[in-house]
C-alpha positions as CSV (number, residue, x, y, z in Angstrom):
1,X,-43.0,5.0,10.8
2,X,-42.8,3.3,14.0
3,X,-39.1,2.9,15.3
4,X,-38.4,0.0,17.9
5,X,-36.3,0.4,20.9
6,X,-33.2,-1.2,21.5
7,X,-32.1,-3.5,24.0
8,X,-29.4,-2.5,26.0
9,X,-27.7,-5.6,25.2
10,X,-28.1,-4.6,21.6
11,X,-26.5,-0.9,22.2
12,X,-23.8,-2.4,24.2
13,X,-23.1,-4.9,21.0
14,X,-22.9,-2.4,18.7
15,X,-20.5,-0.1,20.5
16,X,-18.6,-2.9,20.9
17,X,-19.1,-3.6,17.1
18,X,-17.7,-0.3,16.4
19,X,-14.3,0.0,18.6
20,X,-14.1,-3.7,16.9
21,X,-13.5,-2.6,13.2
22,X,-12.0,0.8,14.3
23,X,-9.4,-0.2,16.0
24,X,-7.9,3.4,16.3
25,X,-8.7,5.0,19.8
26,X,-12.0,6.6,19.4
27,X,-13.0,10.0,21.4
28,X,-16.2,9.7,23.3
29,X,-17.9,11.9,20.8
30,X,-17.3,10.5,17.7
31,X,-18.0,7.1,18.8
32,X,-21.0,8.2,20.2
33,X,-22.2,9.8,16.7
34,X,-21.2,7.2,14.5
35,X,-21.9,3.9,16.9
36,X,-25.5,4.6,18.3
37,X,-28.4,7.3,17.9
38,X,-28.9,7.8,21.7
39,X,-29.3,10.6,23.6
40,X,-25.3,11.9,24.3
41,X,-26.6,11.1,28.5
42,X,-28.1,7.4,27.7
43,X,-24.9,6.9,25.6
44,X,-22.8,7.3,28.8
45,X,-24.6,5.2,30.9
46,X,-23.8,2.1,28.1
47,X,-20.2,3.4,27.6
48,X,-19.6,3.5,31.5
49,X,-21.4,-0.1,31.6
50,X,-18.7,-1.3,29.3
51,X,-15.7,0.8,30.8
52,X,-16.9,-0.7,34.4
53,X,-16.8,-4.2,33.2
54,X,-13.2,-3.5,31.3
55,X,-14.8,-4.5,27.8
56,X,-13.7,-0.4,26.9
57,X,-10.7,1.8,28.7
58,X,-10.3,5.1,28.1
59,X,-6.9,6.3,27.9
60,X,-6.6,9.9,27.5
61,X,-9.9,11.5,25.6
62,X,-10.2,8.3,23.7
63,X,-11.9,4.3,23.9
64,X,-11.2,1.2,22.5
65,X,-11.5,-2.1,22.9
66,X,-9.7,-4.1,25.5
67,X,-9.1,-8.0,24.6
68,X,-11.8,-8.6,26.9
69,X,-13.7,-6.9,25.0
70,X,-12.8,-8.2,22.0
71,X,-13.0,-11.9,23.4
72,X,-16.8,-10.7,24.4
73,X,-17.5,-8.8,21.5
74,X,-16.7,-12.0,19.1
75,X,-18.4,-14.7,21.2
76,X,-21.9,-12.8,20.8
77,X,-21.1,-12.3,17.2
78,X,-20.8,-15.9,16.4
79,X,-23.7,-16.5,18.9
80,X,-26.1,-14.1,17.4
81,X,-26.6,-15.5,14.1
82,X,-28.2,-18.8,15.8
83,X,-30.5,-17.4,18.4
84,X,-32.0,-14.2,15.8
């Protein structure tokens, strides 16, 4: 079985996709586990992506989504369906 890779545009959406429909604050583990199957160090360098650009702040231990983020995260939804 050959697996593809992932963009990083793709990883980045579906960390985004996560924090989206668990809305909770998320600690860096768990949302590393159940949002991507990355290496824990390439998961990082996405999560900091996404903290740097204020799409994800950390408060605490934890991650969610800012409104940015949100804003972001449901634009490239809707836009996703009509360029796939």
């Amino acid at each position: 079985m050959t697996r593809t890779r992932k963009s990083s545009a793709q990883i980045r959406f579906e960390i985004l996709e996560f924090l989206f429909y668990n809305r909770r604050p998320q600690l860096r583990t768990h949302l590393w586990r159940k949002a991507t199957t990355l290496s824990y160090d390439d998961f990082l360098k996405h999560l900091d992506y996404l903290v740097e650009r204020e799409l994800v702040e950390k408060k605490g231990g934890s991650y969610s989504l800012t409104s940015n983020g949100m804003k972001v995260y449901l634009s490239l939804r809707d836009a996703l369906p009509s360029i796939m």
